[in-house]
C-alpha positions as CSV (number, residue, x, y, z in Angstrom):
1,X,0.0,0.0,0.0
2,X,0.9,3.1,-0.7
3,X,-0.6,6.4,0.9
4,X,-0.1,10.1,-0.5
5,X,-1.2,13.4,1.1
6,X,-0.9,16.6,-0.9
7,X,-0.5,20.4,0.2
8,X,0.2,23.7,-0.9
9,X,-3.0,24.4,-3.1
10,X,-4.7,27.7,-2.7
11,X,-5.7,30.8,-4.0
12,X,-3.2,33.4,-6.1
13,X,-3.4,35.4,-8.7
14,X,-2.5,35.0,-12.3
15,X,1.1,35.5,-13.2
16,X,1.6,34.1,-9.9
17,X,3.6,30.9,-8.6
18,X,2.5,27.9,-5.9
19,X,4.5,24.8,-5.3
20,X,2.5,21.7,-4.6
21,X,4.0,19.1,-2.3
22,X,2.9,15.3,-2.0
23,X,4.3,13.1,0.8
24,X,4.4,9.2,-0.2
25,X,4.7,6.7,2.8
26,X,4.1,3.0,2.4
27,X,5.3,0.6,0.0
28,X,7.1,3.1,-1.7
29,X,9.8,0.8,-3.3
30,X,6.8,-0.3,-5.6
31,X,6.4,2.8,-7.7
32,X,7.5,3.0,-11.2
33,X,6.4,6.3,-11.8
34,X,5.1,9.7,-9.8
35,X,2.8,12.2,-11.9
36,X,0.6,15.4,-11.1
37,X,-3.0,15.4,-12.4
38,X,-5.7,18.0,-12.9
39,X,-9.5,17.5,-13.1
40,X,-11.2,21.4,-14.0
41,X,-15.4,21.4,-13.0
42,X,-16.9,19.2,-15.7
43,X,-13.2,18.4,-17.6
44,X,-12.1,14.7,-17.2
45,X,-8.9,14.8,-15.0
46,X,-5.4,14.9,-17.0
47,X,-2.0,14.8,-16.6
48,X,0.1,17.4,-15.8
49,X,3.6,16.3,-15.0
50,X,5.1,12.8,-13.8
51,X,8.7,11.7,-13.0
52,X,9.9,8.2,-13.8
53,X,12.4,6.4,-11.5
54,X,14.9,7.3,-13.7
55,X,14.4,10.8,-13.0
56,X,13.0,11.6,-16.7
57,X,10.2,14.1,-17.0
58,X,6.8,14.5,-19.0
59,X,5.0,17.3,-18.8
60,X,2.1,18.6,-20.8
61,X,1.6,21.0,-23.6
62,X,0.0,23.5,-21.5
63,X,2.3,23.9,-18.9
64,X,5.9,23.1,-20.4
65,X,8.1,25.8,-19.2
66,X,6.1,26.9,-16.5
67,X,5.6,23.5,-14.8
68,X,8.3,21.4,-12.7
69,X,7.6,18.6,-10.9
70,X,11.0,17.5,-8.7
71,X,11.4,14.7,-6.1
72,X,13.5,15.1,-3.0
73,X,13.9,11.3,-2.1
74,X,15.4,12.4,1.1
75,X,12.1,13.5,2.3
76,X,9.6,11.2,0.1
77,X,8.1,14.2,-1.6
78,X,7.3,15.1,-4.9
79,X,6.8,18.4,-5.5
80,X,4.9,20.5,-8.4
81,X,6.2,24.0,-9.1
82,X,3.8,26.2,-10.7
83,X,5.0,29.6,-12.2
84,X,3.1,32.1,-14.2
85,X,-0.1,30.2,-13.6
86,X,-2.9,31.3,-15.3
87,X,-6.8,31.5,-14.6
88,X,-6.7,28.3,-16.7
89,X,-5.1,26.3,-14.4
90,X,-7.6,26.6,-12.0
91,X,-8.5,22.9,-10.6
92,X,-7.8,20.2,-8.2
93,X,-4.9,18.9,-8.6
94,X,-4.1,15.2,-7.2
95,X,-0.7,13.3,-7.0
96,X,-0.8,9.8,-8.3
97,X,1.9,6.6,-7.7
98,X,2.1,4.2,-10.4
99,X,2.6,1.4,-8.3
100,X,3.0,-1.2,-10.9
101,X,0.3,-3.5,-10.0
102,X,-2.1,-0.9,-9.1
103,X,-2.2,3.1,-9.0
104,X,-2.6,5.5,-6.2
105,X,-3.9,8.7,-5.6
106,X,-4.3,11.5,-3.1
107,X,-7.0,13.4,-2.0
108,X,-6.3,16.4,-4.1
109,X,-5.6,20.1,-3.4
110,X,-7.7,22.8,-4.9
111,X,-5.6,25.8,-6.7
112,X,-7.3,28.7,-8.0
113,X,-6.0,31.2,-10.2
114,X,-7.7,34.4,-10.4
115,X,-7.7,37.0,-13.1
């Protein structure tokens, strides 16, 4: 089992930056893979970011360059670093564990970006 808890959302303005951090306990020699996902009001949920275990990075259309998701294995947190957010961006966003046999997810963090 694996069990993630995220942080950091909140309110800011566009232009603005928020880092997002996700603490993974459990099994955590399991995962494969660590992403970021989004799901706007009535959009289905996609992803953002995610970081494989060798450290390579995806990240979507919409937010390359602005985006960065990091791990700091030290601690067992991936983080998300949002700059120059935009009103777009507005959504809850969850961190997920791909733990080979199964995936996990948090309980997501709401991050709204006003205009």
């Amino acid at each position: 089992q694996v069990q993630l808890v995220e942080s950091g959302g909140g309110l800011v303005q566009a232009g603005g930056s928020l880092t997002l951090s996700c603490v993974v306990s459990g099994s955590t020699f399991s995962i494969n893979v660590m992403g970021w996902y989004r799901q706007a009001p009535g959009n289905q949920r996609e992803l953002v970011a995610r970081i494989n275990r060798d450290s390579s990075t995806n990240y979507a259309d919409s937010v390359k360059g602005r985006f960065f998701i990091s791990i700091n294995n030290a601690k067992n947190t991936v983080y998300l670093i949002m700059n120059s957010l935009k009103p777009e961006d507005t959504a809850v966003y969850y961190c997920a564990a791909d733990g080979g046999n199964r995936d996990y997810w948090g309980q997501g963090t709401q991050v709204t970006v006003s205009s």
